[in-house]
DSSP file (Angstrom, degrees, kcal/mol; ACC not computed):
  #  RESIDUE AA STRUCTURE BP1 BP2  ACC     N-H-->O    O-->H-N    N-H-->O    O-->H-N    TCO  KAPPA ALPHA  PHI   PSI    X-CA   Y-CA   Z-CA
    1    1 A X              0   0    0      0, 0.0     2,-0.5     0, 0.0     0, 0.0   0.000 360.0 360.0 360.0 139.4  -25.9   27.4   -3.9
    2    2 A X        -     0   0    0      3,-0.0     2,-0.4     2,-0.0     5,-0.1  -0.893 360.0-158.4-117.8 132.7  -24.0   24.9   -2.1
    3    3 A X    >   -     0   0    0     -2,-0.5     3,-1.8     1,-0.1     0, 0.0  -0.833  19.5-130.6-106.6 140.1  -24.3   21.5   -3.1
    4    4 A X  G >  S+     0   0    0      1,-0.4     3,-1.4    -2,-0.4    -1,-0.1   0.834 111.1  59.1 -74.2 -32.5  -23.3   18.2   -0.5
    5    5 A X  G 3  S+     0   0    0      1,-0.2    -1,-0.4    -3,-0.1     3,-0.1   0.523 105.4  54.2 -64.0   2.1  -21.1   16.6   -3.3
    6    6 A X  G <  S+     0   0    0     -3,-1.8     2,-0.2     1,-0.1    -2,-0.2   0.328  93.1  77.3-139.8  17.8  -19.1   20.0   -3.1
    7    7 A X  S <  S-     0   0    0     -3,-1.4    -1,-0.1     1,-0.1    -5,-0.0  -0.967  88.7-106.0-126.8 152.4  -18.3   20.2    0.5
    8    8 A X        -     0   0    0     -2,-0.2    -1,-0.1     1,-0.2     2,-0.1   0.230  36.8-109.0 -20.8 144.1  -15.5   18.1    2.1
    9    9 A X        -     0   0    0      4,-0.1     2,-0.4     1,-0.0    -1,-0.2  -0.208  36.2-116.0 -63.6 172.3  -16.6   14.9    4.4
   10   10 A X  S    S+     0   0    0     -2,-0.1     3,-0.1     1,-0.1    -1,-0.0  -0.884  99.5  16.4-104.3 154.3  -16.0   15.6    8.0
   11   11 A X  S    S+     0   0    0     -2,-0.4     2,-0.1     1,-0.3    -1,-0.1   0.405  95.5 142.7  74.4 -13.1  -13.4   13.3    9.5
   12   12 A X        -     0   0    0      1,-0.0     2,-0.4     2,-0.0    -1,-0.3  -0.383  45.2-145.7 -62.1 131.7  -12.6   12.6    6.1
   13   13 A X        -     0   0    0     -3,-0.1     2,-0.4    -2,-0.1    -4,-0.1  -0.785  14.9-161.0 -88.7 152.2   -8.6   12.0    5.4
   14   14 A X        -     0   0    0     -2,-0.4     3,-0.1     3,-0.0    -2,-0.0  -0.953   9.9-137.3-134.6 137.7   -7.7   13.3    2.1
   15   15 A X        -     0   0    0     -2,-0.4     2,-0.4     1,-0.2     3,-0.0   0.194  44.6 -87.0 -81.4-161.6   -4.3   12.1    0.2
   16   16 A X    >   -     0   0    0      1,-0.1     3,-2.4     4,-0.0    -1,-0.2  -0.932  57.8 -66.9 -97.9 134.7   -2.5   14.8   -1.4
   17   17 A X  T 3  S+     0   0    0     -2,-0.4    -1,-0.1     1,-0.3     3,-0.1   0.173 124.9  10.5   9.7  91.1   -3.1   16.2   -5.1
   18   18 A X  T 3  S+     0   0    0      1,-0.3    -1,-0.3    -3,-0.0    -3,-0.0   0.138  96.3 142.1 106.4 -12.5   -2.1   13.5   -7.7
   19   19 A X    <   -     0   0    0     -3,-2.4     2,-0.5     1,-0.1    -1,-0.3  -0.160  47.2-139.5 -53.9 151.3   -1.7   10.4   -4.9
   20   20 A X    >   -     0   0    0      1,-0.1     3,-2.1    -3,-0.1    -1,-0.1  -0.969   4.0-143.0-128.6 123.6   -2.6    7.4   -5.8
   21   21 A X  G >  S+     0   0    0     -2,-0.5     3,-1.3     1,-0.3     7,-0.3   0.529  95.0  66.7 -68.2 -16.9   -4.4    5.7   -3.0
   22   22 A X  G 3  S+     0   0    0      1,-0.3    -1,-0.3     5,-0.1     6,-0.0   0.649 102.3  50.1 -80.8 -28.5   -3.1    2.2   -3.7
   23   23 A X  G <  S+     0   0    0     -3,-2.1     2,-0.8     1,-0.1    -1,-0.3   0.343  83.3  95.0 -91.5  12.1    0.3    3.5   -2.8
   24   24 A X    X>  -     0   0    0     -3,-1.3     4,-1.2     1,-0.1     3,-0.8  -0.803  64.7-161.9 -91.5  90.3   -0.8    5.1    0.6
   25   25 A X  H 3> S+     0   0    0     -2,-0.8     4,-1.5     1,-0.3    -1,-0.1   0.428  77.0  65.8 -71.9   1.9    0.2    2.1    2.3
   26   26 A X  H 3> S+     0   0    0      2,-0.2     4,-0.5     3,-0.1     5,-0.3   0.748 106.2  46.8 -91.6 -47.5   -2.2    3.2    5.7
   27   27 A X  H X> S+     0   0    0     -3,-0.8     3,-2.3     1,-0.2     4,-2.1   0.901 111.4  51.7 -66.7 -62.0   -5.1    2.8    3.6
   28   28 A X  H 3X>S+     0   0    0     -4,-1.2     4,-2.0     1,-0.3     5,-0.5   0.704 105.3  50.3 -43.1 -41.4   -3.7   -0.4    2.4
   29   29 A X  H 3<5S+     0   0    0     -4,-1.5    -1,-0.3     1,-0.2    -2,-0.2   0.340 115.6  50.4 -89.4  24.2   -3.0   -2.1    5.8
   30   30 A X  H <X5S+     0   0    0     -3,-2.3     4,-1.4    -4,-0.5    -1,-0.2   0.420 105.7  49.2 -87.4 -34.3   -6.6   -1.1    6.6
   31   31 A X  H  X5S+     0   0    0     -4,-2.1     4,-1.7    -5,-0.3    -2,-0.2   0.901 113.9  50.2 -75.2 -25.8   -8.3   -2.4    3.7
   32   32 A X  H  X5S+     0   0    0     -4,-2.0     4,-1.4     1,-0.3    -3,-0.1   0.615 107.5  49.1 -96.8  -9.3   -6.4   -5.7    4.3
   33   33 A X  H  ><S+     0   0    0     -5,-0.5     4,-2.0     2,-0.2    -1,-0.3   0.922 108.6  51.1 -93.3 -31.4   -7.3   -6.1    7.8
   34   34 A X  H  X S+     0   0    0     -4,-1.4     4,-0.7     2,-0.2     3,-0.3   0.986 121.0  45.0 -59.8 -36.9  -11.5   -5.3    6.9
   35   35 A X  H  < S+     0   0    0     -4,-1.7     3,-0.4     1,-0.3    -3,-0.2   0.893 113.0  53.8 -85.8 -38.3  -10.4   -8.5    4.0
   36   36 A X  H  < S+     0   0    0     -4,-1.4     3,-0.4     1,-0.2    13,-0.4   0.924 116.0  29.1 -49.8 -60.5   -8.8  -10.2    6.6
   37   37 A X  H  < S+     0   0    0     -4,-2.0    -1,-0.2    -3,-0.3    -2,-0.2   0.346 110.7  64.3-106.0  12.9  -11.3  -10.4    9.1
   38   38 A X     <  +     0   0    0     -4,-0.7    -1,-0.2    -3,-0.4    -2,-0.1  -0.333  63.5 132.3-121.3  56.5  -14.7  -10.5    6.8
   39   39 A X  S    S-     0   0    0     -3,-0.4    36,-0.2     2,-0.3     3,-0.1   0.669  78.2 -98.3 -64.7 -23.6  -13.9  -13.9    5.1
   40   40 A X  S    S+     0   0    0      1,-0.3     2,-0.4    -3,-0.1     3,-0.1  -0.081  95.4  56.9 132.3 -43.2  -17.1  -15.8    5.4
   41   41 A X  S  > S-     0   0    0      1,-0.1     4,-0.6     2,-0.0    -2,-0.3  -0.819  72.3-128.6-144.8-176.6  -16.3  -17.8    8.3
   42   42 A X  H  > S+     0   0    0     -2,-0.4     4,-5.3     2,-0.2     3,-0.3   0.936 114.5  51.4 -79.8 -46.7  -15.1  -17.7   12.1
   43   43 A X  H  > S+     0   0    0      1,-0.2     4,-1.1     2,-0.2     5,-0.4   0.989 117.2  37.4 -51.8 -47.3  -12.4  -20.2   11.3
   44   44 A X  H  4 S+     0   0    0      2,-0.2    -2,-0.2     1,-0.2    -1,-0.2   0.698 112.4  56.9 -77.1  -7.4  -11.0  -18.1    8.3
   45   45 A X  H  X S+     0   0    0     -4,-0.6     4,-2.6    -3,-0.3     5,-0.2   0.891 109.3  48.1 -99.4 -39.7  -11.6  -14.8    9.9
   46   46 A X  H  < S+     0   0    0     -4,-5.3    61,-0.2     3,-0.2    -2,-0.2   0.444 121.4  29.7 -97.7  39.8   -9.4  -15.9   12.9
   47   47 A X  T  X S+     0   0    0     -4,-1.1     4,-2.0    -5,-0.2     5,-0.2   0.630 128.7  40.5-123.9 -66.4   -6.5  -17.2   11.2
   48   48 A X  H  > S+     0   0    0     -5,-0.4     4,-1.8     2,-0.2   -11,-0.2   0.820 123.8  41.6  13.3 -77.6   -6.7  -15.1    8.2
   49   49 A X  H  X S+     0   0    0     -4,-2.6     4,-2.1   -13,-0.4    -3,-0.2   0.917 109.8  59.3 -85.6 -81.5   -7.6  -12.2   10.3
   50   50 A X  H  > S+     0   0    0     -5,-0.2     4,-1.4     2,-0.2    -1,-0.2   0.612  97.0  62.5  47.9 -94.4   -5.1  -13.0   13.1
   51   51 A X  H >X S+     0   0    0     -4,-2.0     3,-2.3     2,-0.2     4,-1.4   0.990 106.7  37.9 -26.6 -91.7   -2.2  -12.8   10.9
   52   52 A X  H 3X S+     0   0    0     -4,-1.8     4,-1.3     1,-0.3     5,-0.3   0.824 111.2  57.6 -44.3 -32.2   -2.5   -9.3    9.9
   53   53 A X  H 3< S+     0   0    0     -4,-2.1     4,-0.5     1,-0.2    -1,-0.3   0.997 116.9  37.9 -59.8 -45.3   -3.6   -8.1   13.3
   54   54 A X  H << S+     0   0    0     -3,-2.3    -1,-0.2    -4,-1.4    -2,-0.2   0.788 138.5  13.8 -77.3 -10.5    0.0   -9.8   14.7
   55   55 A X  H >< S+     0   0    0     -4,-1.4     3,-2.0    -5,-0.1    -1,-0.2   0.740 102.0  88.3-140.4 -31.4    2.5   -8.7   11.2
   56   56 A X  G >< S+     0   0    0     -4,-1.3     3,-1.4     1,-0.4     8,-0.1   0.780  86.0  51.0 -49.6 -35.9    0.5   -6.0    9.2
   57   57 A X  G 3  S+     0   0    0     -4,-0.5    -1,-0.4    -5,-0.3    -2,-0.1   0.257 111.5  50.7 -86.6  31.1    1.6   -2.8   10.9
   58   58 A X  G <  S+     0   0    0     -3,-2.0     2,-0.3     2,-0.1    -1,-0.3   0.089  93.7 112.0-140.0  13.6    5.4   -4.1   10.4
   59   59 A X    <   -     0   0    0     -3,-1.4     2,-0.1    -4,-0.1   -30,-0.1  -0.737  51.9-157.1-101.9 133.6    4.7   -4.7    6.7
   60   60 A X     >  -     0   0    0     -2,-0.3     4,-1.5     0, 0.0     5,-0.1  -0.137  50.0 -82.2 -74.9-178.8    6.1   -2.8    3.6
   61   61 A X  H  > S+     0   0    0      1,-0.2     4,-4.5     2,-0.2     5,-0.2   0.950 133.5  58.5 -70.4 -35.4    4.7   -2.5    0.1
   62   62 A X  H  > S+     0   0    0      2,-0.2     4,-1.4     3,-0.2    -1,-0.2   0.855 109.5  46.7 -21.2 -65.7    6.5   -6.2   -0.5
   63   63 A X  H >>>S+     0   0    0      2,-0.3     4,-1.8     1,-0.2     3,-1.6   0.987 117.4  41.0 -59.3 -83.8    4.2   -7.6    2.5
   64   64 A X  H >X5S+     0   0    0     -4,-1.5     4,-2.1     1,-0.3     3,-0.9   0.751 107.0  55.6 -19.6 -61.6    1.3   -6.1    1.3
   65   65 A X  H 3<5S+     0   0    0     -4,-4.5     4,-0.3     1,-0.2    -1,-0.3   0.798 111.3  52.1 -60.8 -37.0    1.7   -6.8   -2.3
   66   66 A X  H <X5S+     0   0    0     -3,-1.6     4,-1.7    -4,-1.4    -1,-0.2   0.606 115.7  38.8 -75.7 -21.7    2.0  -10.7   -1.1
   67   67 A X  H <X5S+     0   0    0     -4,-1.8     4,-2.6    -3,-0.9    -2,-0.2   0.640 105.2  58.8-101.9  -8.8   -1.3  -10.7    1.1
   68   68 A X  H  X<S+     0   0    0     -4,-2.1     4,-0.8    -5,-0.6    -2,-0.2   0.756 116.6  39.4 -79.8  -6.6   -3.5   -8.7   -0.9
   69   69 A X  H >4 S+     0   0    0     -5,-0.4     3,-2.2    -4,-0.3     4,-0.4   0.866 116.6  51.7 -92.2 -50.8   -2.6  -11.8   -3.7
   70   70 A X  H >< S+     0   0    0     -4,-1.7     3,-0.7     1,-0.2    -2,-0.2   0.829 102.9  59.2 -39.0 -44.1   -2.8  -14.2   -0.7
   71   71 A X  H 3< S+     0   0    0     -4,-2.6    -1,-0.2     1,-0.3    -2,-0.2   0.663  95.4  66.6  -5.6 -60.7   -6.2  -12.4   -0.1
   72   72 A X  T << S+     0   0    0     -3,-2.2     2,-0.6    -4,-0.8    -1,-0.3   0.260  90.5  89.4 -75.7   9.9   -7.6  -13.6   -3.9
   73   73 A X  S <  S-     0   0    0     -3,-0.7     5,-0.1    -4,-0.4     2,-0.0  -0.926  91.0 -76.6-140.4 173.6   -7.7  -16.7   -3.1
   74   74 A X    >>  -     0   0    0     -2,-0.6     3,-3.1     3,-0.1     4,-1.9  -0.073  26.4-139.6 -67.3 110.9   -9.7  -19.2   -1.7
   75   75 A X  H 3> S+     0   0    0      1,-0.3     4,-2.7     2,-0.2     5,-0.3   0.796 107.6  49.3 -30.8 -62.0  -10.4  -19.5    2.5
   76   76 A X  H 3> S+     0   0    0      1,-0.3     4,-1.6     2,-0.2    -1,-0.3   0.801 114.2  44.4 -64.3 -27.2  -10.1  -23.4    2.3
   77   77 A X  H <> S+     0   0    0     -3,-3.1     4,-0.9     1,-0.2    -1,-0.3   0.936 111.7  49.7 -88.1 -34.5   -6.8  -23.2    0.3
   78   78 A X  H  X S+     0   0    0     -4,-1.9     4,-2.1     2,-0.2     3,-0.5   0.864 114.6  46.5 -73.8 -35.9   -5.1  -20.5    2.4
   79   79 A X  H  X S+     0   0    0     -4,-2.7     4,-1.9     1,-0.3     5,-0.3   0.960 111.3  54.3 -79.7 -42.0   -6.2  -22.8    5.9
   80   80 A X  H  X>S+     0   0    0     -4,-1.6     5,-2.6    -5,-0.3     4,-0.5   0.769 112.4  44.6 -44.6 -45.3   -4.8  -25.9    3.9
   81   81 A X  H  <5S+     0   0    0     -4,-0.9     3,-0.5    -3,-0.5     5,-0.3   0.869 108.9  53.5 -83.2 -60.2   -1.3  -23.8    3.4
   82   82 A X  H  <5S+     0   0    0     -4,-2.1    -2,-0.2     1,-0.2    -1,-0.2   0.579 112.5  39.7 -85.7   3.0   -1.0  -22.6    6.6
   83   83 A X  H  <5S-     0   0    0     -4,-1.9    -1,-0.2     3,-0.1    -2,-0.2   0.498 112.1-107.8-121.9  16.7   -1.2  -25.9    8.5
   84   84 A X  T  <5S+     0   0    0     -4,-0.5    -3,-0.2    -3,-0.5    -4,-0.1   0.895  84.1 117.5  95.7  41.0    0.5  -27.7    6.4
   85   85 A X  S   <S+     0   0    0     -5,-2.6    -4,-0.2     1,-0.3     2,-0.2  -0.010  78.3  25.9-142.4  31.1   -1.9  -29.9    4.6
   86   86 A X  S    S-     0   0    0     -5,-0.3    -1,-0.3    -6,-0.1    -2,-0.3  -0.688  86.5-106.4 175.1 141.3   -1.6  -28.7    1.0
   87   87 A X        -     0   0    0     -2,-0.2    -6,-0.1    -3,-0.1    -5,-0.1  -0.463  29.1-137.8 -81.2 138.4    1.2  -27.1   -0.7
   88   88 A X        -     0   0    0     -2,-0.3     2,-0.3    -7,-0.3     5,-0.0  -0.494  38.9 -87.4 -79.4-173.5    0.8  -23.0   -1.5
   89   89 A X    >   -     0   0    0      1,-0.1     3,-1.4     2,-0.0     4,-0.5  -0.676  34.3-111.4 -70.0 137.4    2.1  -21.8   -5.1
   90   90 A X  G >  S+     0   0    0      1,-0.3     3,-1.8    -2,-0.3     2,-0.9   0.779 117.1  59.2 -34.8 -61.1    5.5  -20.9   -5.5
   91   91 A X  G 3  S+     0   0    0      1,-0.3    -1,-0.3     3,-0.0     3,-0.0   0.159 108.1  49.4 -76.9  20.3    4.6  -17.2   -6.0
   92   92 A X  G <  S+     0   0    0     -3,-1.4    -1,-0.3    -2,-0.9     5,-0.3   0.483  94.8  91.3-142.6 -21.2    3.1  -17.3   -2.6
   93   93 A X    <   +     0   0    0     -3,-1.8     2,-0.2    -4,-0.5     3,-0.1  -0.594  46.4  66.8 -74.0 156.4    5.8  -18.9   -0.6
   94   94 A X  S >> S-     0   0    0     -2,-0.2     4,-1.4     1,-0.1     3,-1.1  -0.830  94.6 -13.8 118.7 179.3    8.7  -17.8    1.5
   95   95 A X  H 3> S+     0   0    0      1,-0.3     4,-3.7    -2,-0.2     5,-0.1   0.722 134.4  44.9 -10.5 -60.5    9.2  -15.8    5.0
   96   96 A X  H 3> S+     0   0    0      2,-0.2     4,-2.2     1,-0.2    -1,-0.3   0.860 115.0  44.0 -60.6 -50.8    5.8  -14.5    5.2
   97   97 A X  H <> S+     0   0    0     -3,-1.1     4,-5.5    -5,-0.3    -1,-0.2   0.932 113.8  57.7 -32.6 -66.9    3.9  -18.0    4.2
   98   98 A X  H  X S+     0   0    0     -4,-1.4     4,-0.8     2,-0.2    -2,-0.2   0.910 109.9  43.9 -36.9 -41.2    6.8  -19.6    7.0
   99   99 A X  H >X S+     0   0    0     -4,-3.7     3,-1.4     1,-0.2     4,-0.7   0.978 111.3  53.1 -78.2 -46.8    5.2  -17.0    9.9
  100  100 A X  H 3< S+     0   0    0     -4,-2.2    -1,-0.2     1,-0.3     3,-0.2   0.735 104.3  53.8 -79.6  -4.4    1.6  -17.8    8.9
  101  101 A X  H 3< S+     0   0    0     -4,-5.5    -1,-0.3     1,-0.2    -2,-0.2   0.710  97.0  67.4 -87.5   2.1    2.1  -21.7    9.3
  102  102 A X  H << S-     0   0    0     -3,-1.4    -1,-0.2    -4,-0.8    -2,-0.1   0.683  88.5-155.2 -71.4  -3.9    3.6  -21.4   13.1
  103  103 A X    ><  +     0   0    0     -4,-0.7     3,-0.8     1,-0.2    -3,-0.1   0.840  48.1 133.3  32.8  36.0    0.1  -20.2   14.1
  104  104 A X  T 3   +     0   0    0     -5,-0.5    -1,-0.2     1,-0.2    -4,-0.1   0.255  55.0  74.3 -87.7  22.0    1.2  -18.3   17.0
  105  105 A X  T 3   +     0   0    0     -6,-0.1     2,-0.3    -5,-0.1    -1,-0.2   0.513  69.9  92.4 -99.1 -23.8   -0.7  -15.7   16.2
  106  106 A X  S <  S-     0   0    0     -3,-0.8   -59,-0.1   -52,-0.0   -60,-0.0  -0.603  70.2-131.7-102.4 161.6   -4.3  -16.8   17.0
  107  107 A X        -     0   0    0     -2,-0.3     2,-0.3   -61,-0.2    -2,-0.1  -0.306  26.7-143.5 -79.3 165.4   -5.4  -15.9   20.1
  108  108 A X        -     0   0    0      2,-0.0     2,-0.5    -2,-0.0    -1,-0.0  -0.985   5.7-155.3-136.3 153.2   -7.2  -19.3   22.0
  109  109 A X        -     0   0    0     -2,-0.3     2,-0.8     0, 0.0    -2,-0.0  -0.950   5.6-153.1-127.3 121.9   -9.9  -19.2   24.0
  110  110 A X              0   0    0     -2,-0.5    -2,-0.0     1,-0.2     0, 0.0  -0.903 360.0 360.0-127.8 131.7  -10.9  -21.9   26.9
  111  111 A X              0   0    0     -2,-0.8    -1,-0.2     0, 0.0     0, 0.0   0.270 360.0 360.0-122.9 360.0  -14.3  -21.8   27.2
């Protein structure tokens, strides 16, 4: 008797034997681009959201490990940071902080 828990998804990837998905760094820059771009609001999803589309796939565990923290924290403080109208925390500044206050990353639209 074959039970549905006890066959294989289809389409499903599956890590190898003993991985630990938090170090498969293609799931990571895929969970942080759905966090990226389901923030709450249109503003936060495209500058947020944005970012990672323009720098994520060029990211290491470093990068990562610095947006998934950026991530945890609050829409209004992260737009405050990156245009330069509230200072971030130490442990959150440097290159990567530098890239996301040029805002050349979001797309504009004249409608």
């Amino acid at each position: 008797m074959s039970s549905i828990a006890a066959r294989p998804l289809q389409g499903v990837r599956y890590l190898p034997s003993g991985a630990n998905i938090m170090d498969n760094l293609e799931f990571r820059q895929r969970r942080l681009a759905f966090r990226a771009w389901h923030r709450g609001t249109r503003e936060a999803d495209l500058m947020i959201g944005g970012f990672a589309d323009a720098h994520a796939a060029s990211w290491g565990i470093a990068e990562i490990d610095w947006f998934e923290a950026l991530l945890d924290e609050q829409d209004v403080d992260i737009m405050a940071w990156a245009i330069g109208k509230a200072t971030p925390p130490e442990r959150l500044e440097g290159p990567q902080m530098a890239a996301m206050r040029r805002l050349d990353y979001i797309a504009r639209s004249m409608r």
